[in-house]
C-alpha positions as CSV (number, residue, x, y, z in Angstrom):
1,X,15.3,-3.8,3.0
2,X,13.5,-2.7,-0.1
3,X,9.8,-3.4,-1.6
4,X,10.0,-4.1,-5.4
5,X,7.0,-4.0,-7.4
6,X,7.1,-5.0,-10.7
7,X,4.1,-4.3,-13.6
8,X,2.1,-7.2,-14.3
9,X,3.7,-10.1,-12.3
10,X,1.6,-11.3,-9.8
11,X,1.7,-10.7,-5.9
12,X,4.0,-13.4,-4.0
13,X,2.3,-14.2,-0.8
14,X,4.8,-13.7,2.2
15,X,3.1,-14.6,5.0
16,X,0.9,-12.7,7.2
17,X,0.0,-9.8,5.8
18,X,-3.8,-10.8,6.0
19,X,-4.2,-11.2,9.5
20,X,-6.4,-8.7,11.2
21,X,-5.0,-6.7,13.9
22,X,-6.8,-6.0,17.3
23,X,-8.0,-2.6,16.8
24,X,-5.9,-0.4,19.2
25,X,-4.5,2.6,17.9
26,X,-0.2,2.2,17.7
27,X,2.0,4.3,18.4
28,X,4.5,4.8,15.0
29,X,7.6,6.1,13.8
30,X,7.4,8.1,10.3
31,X,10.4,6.7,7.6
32,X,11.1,7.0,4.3
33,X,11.1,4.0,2.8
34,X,12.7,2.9,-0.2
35,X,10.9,1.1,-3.4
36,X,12.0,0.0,-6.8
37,X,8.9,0.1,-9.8
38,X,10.1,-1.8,-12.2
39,X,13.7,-0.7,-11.3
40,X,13.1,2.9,-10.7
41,X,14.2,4.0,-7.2
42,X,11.5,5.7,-5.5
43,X,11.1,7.1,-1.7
44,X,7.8,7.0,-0.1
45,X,6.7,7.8,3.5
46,X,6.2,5.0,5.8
47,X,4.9,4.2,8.9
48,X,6.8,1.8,11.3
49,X,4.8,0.4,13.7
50,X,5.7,-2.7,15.9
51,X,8.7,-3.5,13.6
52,X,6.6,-3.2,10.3
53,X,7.0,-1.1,7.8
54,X,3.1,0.4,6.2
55,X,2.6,2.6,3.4
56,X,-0.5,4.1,2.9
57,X,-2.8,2.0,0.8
58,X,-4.0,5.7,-1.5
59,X,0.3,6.2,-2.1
60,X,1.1,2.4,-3.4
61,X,-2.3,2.5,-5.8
62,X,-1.2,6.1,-7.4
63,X,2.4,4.9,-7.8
64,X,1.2,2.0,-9.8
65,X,-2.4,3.9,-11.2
66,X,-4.9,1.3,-9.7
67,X,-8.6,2.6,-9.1
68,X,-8.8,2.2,-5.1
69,X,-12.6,3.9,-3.3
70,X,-13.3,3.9,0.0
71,X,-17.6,3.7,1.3
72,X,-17.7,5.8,4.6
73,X,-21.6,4.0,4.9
74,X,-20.0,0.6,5.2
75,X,-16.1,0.9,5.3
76,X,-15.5,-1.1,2.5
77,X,-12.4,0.0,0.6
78,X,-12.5,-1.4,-3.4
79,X,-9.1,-1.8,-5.1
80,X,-10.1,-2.0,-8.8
81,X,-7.3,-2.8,-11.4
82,X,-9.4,-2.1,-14.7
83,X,-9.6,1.4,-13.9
84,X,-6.7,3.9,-13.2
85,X,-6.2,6.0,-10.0
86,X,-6.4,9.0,-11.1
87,X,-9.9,8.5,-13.2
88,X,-11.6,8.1,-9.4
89,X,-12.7,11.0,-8.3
């Protein structure tokens, strides 16, 4: 299984992936997982953890160069697709 992401086509919904987990810490397996960006193979670390495969939110938004902040006061993170990743400091 592969995650494709593909510029300017819209998320497809899968199923899921919103709901909020309990809060306990997991234990995890480390992979490297395979991608395609707009057809380019790329290998990212991932984190397996009850069967699921995560990538770190910071990773997937410099791959495709969306602004993404986190607030320690509140922790709120912003994803912001009018700015690109790396002009956040």
């Amino acid at each position: 299984m592969a995650v494709s992401l593909t510029s300017r086509k819209p998320y497809t919904v899968s199923g899921g992936e919103l709901a909020s987990g309990d809060g306990k810490t997991k234990p995890y397996t480390e992979n490297q997982m395979i991608l395609y960006k707009d057809g380019r193979k790329i290998e990212m670390t991932s984190y397996m953890i009850n069967d699921n495969n995560f990538l770190k939110l910071r990773d997937v938004m410099q791959l495709i160069n969306i602004g993404v902040t986190y607030d320690e006061a509140t922790g709120n993170i912003g994803i912001d697709t009018s700015i690109a990743y790396d002009s956040i400091s």
